[in-house]
C-alpha positions as semicolon CSV with decimal commas, in nm:
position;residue;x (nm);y (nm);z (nm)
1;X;1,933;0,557;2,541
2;X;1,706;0,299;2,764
3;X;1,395;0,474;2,603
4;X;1,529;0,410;2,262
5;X;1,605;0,045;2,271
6;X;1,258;0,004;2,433
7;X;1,153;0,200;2,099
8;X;1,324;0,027;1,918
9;X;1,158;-0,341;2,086
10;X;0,862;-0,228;2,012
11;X;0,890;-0,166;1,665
12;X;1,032;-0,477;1,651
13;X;0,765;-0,624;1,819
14;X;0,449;-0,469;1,626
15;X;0,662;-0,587;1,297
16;X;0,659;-0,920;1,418
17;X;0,274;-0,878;1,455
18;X;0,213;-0,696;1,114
19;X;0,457;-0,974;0,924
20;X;0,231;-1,272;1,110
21;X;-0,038;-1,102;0,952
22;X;0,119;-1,075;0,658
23;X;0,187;-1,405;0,565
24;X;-0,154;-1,526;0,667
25;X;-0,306;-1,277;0,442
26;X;-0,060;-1,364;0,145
27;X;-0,110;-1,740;0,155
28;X;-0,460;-1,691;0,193
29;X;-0,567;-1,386;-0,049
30;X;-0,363;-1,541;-0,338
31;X;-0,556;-1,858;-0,289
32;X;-0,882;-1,688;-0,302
33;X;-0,735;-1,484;-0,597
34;X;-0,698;-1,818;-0,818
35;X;-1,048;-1,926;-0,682
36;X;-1,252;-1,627;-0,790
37;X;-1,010;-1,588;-1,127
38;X;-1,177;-1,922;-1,225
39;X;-1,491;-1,924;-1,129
40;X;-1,538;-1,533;-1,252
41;X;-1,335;-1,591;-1,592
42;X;-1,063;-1,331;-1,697
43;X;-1,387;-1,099;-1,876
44;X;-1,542;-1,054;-1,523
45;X;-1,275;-1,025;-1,353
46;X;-1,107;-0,764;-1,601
47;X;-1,468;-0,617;-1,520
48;X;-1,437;-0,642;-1,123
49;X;-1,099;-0,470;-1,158
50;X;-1,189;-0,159;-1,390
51;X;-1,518;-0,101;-1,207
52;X;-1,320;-0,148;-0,817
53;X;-1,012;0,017;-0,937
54;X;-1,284;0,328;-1,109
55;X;-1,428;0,354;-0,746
56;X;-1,087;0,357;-0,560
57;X;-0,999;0,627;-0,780
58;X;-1,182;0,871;-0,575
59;X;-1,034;0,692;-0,232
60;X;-0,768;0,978;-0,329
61;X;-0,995;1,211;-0,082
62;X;-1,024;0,905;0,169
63;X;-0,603;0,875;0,134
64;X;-0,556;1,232;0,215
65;X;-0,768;1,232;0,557
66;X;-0,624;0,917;0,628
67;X;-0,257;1,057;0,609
68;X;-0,377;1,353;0,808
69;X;-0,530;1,200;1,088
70;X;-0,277;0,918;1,101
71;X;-0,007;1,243;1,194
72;X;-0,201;1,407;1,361
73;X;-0,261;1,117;1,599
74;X;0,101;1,101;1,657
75;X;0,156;1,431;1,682
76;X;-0,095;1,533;1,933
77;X;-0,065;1,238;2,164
78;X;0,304;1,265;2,166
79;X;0,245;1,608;2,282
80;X;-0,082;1,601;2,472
81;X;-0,173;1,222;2,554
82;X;-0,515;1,120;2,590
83;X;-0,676;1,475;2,556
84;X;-0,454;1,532;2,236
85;X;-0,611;1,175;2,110
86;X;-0,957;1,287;2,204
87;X;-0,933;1,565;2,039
88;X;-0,783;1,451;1,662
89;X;-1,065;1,146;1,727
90;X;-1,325;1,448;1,765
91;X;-1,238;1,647;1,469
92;X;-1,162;1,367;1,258
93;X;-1,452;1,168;1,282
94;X;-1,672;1,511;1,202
95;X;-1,399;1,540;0,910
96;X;-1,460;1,156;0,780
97;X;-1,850;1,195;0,794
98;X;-1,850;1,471;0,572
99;X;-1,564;1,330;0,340
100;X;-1,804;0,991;0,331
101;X;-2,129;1,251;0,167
102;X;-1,919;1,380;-0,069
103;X;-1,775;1,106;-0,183
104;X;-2,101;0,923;-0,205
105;X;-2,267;1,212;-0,432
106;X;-1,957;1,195;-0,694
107;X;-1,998;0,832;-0,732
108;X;-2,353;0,828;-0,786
109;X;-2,347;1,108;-1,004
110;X;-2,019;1,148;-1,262
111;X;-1,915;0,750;-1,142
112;X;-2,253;0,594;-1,240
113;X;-2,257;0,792;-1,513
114;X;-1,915;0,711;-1,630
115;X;-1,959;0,356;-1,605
116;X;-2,312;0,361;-1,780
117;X;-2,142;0,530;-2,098
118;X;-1,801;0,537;-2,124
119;X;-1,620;0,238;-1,967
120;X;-1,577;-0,054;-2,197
121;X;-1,791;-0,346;-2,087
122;X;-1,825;-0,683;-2,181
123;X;-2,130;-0,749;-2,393
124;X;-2,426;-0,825;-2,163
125;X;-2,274;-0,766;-1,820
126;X;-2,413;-0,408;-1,768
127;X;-2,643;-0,483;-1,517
128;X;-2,370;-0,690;-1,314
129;X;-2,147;-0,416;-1,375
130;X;-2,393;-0,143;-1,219
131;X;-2,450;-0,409;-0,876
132;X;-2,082;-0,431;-0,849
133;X;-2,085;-0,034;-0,865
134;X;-2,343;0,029;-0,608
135;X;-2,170;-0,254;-0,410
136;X;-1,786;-0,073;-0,448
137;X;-1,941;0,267;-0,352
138;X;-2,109;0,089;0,016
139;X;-1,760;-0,065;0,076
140;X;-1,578;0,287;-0,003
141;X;-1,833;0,457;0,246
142;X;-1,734;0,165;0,503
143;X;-1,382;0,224;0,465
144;X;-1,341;0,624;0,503
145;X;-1,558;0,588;0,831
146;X;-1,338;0,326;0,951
147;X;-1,038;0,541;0,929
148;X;-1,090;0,748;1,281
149;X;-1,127;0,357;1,466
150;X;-0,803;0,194;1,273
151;X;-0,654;0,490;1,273
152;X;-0,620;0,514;1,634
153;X;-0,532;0,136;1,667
154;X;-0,270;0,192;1,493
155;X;-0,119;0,506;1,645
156;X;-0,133;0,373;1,978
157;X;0,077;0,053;1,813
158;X;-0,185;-0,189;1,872
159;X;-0,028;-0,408;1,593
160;X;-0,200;-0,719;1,740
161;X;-0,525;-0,573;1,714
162;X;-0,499;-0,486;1,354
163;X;-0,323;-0,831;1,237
164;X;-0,617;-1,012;1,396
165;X;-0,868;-0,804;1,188
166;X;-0,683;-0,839;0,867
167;X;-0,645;-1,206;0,966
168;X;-1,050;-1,222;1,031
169;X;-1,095;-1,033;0,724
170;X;-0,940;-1,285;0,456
171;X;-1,061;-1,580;0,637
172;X;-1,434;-1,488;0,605
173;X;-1,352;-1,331;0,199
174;X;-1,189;-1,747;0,150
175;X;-1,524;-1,910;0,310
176;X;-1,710;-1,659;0,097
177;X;-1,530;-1,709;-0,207
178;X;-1,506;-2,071;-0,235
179;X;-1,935;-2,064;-0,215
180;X;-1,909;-1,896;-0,521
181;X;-1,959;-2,220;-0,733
182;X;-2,205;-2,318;-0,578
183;X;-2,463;-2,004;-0,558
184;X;-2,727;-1,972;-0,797
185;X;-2,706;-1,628;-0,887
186;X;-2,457;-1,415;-1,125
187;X;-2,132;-1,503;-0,999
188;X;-2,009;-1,106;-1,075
189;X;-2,302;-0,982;-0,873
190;X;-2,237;-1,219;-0,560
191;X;-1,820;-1,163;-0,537
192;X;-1,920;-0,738;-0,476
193;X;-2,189;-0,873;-0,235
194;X;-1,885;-1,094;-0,069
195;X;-1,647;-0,804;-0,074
196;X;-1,949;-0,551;0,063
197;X;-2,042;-0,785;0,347
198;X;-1,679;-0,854;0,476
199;X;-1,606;-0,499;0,497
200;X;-1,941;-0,529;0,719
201;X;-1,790;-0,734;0,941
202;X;-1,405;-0,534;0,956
203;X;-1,552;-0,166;0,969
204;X;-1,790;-0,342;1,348
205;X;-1,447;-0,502;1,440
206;X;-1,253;-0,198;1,469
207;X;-1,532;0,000;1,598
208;X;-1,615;-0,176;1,894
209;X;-1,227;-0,249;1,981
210;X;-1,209;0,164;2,010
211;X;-1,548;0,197;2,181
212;X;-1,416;-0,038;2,450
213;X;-1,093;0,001;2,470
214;X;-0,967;0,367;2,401
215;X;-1,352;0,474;2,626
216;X;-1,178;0,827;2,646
217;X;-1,224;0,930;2,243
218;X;-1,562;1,082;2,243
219;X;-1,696;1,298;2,043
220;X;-1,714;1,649;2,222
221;X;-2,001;1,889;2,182
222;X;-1,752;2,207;2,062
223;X;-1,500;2,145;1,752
224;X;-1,130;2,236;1,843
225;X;-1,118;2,475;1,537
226;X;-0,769;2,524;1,566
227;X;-0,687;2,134;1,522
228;X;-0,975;2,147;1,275
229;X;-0,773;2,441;1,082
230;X;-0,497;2,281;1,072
231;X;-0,607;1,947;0,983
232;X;-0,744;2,069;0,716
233;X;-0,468;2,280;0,602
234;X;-0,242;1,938;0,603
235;X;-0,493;1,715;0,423
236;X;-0,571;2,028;0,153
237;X;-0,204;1,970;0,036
238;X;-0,208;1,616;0,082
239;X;-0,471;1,590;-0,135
240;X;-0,292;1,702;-0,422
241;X;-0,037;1,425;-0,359
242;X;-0,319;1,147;-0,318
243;X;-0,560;1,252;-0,622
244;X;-0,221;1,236;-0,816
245;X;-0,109;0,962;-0,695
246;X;-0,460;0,728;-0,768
247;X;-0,470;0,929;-1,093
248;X;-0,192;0,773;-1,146
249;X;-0,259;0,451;-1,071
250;X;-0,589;0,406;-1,182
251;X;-0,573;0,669;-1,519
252;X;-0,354;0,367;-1,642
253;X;-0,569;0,114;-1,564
254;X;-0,901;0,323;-1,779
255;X;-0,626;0,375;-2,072
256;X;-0,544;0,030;-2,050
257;X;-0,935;-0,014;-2,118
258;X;-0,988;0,232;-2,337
259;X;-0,709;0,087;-2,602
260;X;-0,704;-0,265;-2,494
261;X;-1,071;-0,371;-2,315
262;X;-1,125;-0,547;-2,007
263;X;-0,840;-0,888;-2,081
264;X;-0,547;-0,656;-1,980
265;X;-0,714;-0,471;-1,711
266;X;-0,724;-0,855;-1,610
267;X;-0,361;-0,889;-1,668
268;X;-0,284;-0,576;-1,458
269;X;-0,520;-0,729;-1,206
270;X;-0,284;-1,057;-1,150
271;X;0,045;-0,807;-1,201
272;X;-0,095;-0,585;-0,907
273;X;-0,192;-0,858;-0,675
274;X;0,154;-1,010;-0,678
275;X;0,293;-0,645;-0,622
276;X;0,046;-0,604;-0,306
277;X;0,168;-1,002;-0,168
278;X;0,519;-0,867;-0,213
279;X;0,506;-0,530;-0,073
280;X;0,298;-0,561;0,203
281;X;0,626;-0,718;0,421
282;X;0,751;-0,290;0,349
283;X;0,448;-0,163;0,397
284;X;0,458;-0,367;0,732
285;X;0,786;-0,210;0,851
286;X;0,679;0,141;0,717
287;X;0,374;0,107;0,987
288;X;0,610;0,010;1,243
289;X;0,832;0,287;1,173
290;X;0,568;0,576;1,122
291;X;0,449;0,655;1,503
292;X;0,786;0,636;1,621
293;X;0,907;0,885;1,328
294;X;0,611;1,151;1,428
295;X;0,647;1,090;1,810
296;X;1,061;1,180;1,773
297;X;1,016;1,476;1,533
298;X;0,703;1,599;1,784
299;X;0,934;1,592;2,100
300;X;1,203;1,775;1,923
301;X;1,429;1,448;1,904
302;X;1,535;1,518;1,487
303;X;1,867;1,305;1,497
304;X;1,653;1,006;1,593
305;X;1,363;1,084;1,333
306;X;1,675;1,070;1,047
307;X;1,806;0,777;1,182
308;X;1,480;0,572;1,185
309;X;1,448;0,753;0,852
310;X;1,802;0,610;0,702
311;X;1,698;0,283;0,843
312;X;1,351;0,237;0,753
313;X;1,478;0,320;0,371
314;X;1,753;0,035;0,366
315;X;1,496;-0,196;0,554
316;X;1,222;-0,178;0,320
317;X;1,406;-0,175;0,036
318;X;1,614;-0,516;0,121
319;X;1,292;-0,676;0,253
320;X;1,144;-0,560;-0,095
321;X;1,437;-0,693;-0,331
322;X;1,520;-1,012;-0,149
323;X;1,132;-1,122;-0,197
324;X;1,091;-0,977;-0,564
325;X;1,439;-1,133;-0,724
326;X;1,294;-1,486;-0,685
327;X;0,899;-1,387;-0,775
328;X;1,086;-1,221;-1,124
329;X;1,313;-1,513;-1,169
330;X;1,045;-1,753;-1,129
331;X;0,720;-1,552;-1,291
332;X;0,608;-1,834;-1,483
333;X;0,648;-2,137;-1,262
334;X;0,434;-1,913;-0,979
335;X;0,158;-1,797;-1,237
336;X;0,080;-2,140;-1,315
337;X;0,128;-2,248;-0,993
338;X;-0,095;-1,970;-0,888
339;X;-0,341;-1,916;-1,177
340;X;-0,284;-2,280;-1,323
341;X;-0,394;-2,266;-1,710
342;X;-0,591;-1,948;-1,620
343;X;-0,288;-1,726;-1,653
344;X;-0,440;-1,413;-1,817
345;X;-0,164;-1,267;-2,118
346;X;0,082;-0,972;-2,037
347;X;0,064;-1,125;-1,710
348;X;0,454;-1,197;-1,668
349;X;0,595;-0,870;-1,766
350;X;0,349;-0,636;-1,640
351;X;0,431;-0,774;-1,288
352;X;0,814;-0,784;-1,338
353;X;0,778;-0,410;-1,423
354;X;0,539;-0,325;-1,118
355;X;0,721;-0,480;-0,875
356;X;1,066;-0,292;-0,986
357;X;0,889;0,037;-0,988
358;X;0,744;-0,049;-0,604
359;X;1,095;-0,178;-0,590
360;X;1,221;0,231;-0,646
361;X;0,889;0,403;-0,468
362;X;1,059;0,177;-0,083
363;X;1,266;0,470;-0,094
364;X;0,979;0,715;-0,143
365;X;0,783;0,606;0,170
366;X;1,019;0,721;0,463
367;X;1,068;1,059;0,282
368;X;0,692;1,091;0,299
369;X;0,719;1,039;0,641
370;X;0,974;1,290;0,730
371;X;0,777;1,607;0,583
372;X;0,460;1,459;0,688
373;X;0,587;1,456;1,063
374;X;0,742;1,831;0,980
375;X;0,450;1,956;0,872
376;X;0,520;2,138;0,573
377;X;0,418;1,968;0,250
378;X;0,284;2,218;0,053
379;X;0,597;2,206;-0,205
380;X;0,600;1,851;-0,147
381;X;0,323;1,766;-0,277
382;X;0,253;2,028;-0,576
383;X;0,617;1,852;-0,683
384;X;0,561;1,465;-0,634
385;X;0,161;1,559;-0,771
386;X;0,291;1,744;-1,105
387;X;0,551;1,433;-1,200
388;X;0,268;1,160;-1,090
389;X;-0,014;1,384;-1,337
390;X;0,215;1,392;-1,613
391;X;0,276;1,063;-1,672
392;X;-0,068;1,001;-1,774
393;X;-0,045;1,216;-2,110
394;X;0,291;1,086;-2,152
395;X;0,101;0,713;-2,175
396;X;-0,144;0,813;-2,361
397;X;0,121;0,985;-2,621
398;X;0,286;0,632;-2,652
399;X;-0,011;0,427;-2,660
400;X;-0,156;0,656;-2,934
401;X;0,164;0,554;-3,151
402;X;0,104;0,246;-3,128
403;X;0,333;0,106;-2,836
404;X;0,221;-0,208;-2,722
405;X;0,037;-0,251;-2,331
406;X;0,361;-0,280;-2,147
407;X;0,476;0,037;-2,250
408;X;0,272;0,180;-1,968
409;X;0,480;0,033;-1,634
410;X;0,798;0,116;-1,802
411;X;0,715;0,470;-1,833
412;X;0,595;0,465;-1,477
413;X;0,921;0,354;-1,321
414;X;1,096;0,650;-1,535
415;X;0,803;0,855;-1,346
416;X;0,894;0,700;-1,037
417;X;1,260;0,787;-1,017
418;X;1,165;1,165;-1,142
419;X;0,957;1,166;-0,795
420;X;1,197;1,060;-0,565
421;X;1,445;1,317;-0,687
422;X;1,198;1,605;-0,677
423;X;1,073;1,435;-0,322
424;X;1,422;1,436;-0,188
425;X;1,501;1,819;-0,301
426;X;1,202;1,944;-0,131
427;X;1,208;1,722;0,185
428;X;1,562;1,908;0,223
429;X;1,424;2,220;0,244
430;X;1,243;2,135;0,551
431;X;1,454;1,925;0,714
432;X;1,810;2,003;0,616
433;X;2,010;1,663;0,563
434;X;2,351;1,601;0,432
435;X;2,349;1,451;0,043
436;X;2,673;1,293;0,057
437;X;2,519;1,103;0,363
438;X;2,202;1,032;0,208
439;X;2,370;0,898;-0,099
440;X;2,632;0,696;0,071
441;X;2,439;0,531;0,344
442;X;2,114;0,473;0,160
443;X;2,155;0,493;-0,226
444;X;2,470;0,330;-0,187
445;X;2,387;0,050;-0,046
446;X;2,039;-0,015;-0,249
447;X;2,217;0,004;-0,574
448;X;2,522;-0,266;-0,443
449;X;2,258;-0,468;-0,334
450;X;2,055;-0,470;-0,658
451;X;2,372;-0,553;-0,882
452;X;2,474;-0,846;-0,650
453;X;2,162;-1,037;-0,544
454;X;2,059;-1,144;-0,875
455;X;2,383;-1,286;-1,010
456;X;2,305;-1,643;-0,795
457;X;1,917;-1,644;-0,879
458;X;2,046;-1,559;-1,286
459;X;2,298;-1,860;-1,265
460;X;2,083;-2,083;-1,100
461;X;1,759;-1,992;-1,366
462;X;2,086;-2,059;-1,632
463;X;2,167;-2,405;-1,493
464;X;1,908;-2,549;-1,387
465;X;1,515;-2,665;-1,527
466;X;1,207;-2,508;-1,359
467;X;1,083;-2,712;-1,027
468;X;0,988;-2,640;-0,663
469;X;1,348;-2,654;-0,617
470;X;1,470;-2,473;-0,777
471;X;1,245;-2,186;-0,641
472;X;1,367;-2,262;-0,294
473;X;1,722;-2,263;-0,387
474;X;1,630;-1,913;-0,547
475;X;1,450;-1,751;-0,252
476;X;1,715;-1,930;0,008
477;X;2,022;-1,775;-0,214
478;X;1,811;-1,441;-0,200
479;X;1,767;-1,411;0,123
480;X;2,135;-1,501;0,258
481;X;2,265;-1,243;0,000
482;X;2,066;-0,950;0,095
483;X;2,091;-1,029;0,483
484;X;2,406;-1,084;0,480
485;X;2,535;-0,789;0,227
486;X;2,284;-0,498;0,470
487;X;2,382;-0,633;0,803
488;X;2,773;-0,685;0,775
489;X;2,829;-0,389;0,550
490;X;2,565;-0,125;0,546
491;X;2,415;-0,122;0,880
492;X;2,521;0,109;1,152
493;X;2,500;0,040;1,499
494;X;2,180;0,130;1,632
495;X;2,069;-0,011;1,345
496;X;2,212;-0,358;1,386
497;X;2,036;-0,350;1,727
498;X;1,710;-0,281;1,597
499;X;1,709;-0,571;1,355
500;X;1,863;-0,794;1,635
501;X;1,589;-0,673;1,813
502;X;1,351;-0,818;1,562
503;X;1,504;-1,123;1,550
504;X;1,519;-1,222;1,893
505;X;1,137;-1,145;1,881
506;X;1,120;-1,396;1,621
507;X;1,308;-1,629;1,805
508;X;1,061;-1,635;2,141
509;X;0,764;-1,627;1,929
């Protein structure tokens, strides 16, 4: 029970760290976001966003070795300590290096080609476009290497660590940035060498934290085939989850360009960097949760792993609607405010729809979780990989027809829901849970909580005129409701003393 609560502190604790981070990187990256949507224009930076998004697309095989060694981590140092560490560092970084060639030779061959003849460019900005390429594909090589150095700062819950990077990270991209106007070159062609050169500066940052700190993770002369047999096993599934999952995301953002050109990939730009300012305060509490969720499942401790599961889904999804219901409310008084006059169109509903669909895939994260720690996710991900690939077609169907840009998100938060269900039915199959318990202590509460916390923000959007305000009424009204409504009524009591854990954190800091 002592070992718990001091679990329990701690996730509290690296939250605390991940949410200072957070806000820091928020304030700051949506500043920067307003500064390089006006100096770029909305053509370059509908241009930025295809050509960035295009490369991230194939991140899908950087996202499943990612997810692999991230378990793995946990796993075998819950098990095995430093040597089990050593050895996932060992195999991974081998795994990462080759991952990083691969990668490299698709870009430069299908990816240049794709964007030299079939992406829709803006007349004249061809050669910018291929710089930003060649720059996108560096920082993609950057990033996959970087995975075996954060990856272990994170396992071993060195929160701190990571929040100061991130921290570092936006700082230097806002110095960067706000040159722009004054450098006497394309501005297109200096924001990818900005974004290359700060990703520089992160990848050395977490490198020489590990080399110092963690001295034990070497590289050893003999692979442990049977952790390289099995890592491999996990991330071949796992990659059918993550190339479905950025085919997804990124196969609407090319039909977007294909039927609309580079204004609305612009749009979905804005839409997506309000969704990633809102959801990284979940995506904060899903890191805090994950090592703990491994370690537990690892030493055999299931009840524990479920519990942390049950509350990590309630968490995320009340930190997630208490910040969207005032951003949705208030769309147009914070696009101006943001963007100013800049405001690309489509802007205002494509975000309202992407943050209610990230508002339904909270639930989806903590399921991942679960049959990630189990092991077995070969029917998990053929599932959640066939209803992600289908939704493509099904866009393209509608768009075909006629259907107007928005079309798109709605159809992907129809997609979404189809996910969870088919996530849920499979994650049951490995690790038998109770419905009924699911439904009443999870979906329950998620669906009381969306009726209820938008009937103040409605009234007060009914009764009174837009103004700074009025947007802190909003967000204040928002966040009593949804605190209030999770901790008196659907929080049990180990839960309770996790958040009161955070809180008191809070408190001293």
């Amino acid at each position: 029970m002592q070992s718990n609560k001091s679990n329990n502190s701690k996730i509290a604790r690296n939250t605390l760290f991940l949410y200072i981070r957070m806000v820091f990187v928020l304030i700051v990256g949506l500043y920067t976001s307003r500064v390089v949507l006006n100096v770029l224009g909305a053509s370059d930076y509908g241009t930025f966003n295809v050509i960035a998004g295009f490369v991230s697309l194939f991140s899908f095989l950087n996202a499943t070795f990612t997810a692999s060694i991230q378990r793995f981590y946990n796993f075998e140092g819950g098990r095995n300590g430093e040597d089990g560490y050593s050895s996932v560092f060992s195999v991974g970084f081998r795994v990462h290096a080759v991952l990083a060639v691969v990668v490299f030779v698709l870009l430069e061959s299908f990816g240049l080609w794709y964007v030299n003849n079939v992406m829709v460019l803006p007349e004249g900005r061809l050669f910018a476009a291929n710089i930003l390429f060649q720059c996108s594909v560096l920082s993609m090589l950057l990033v996959i290497m970087q995975v075996p150095f954060s990856g272990a700062i994170i396992s071993k819950e060195r929160m701190d660590y990571y929040a100061v990077v991130s921290i570092i990270d936006v700082v230097l991209k806002l110095v960067l940035v706000c040159s722009l106007p004054y450098l006497p070159f394309d501005k297109l062609i200096a924001y990818a060498v900005i974004q290359l050169l700060v990703n520089v500066v992160s990848f050395l940052l977490y490198f020489v934290y590990v080399r110092i700190k963690f001295s034990y993770l070497r590289l050893a002369k003999r692979v442990d085939k049977f952790l390289l047999k099995s890592m491999l096993s996990f991330s071949g599934w796992t990659l059918v989850g993550s190339f479905a999952f950025l085919f997804k995301g990124q196969g609407v953002n090319l039909l977007l360009n294909a039927f609309f050109g580079t204004i609305v990939n612009a749009a979905r730009g804005v839409a997506y960097q309000i969704n990633t300012a809102v959801m990284g305060f979940s995506s904060n509490i899903a890191m805090s949760f994950r090592p703990q969720m491994v370690s537990s499942y690892a030493e055999g401790d299931t009840n524990r792993a479920f519990n942390l599961f049950k509350a990590q889904s309630k968490i995320c999804y009340t930190i997630t609607l208490m910040l969207m219901v005032p951003v949705i409310f208030e769309m147009d008084y914070l696009l101006k405010l943001w963007l100013g006059n800049a405001v690309p169109q489509y802007s205002n509903i494509f975000a309202t729809l992407v943050l209610i669909d990230a508002l339904i895939c909270t639930l989806n994260a903590p399921v991942t979780q679960i049959v990630s720690a189990v092991g077995e996710i070969k029917s998990y991900q053929i599932y959640s990989a066939l209803v992600n690939i289908l939704l493509i077609p099904v866009c393209w169907l509608f768009l075909k027809k006629g259907y107007d840009a928005w079309i798109v998100f709605l159809l992907t938060i129809v997609f979404s829901i189809l996910c969870q269900v088919a996530c849920l039915l499979v994650m049951h199959k490995v690790f038998p849970f109770s419905y009924k318990e699911y439904v009443s202590k999870v979906v329950l509460p998620c669906v009381v909580m969306s009726v209820v916390v938008p009937i103040i923000p409605y009234l007060l959007t009914v009764y009174m005129t837009d103004s700074f305000w009025r947007l802190i009424i909003i967000c204040i009204s928002s966040l009593i409701t949804t605190s209030g409504i999770l901790y008196a009524l659907f929080l049990n009591g180990e839960e309770k003393a996790l958040v009161s854990n955070y809180v008191h954190k809070i408190l001293r800091k």
